[in-house]
C-alpha positions in Angstrom: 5.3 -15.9 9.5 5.9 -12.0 10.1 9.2 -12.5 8.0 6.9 -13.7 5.2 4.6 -10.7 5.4 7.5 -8.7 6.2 8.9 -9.9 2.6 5.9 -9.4 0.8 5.0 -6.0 2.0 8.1 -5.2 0.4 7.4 -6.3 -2.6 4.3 -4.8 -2.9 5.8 -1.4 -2.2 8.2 -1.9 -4.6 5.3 -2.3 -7.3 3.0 0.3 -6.1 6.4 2.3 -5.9 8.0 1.8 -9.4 6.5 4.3 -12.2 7.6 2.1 -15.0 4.9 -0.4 -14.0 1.2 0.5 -15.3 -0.7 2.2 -12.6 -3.5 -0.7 -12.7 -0.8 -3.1 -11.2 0.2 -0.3 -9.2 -3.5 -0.2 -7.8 -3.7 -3.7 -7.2 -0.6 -3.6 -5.2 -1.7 -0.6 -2.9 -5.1 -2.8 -2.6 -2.8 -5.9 -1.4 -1.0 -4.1 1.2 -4.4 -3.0 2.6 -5.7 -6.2 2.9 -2.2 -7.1 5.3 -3.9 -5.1 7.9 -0.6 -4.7 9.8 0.7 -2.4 11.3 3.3 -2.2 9.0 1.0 -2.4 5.7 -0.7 1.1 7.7 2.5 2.4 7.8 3.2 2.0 3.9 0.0 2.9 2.8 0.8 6.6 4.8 3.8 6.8 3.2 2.3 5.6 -0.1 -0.6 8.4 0.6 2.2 11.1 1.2 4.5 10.0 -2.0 3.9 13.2 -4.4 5.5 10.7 -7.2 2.1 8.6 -7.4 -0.4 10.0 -9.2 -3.3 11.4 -7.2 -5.7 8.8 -7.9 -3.2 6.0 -6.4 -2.4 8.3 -3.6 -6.5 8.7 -2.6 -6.6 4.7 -2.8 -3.5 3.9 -0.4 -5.6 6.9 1.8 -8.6 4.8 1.6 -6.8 1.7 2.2 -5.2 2.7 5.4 -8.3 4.4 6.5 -9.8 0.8 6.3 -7.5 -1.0 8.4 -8.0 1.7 11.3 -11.8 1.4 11.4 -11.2 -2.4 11.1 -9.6 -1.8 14.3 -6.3 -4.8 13.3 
C-alpha cells in the first residue's frame, strides 16, 4: 500500500510539476497530494511551495495544502 501511494505521489508531482499542462490540472494535482496526508505528500507540497517555476498562485495553494496536513496533525 505505501508503494501505491508512493507511485501516485509521483505522478501527481509530475502534473503539478510539468508547465505544459494547464494550471487548473496543475491545481487539482497539488489539491491531491494534500489530501495523501503523508509525510511524503508534506514533503512535496514544500518543495512544490518553494518551486519559483510554478506560478505564485499554485505555489500559495501547495502552501495551504501542506499547512493543512500539519494542523491535521497525520
Amino acid at each position: 500500500m505505501a508503494d501505491d501511494r508512493t507511485n501516485e505521489l509521483k505522478k501527481l508531482m509530475t502534473i503539478a510539476t510539468d508547465l505544459e499542462i494547464p494550471s487548473e490540472l496543475r491545481i487539482k494535482s497539488v489539491e491531491q497530494i494534500g489530501r495523501i496526508g503523508t509525510h511524503e505528500a508534506l514533503l512535496a507540497l514544500l518543495e512544490l511551495a518553494a518551486s519559483e517555476k510554478l506560478v505564485k498562485k499554485e505555489r500559495e495553494i501547495a502552501w495551504k495544502q501542506a499547512g493543512d496536513i500539519i494542523k491535521s496533525g497525520r
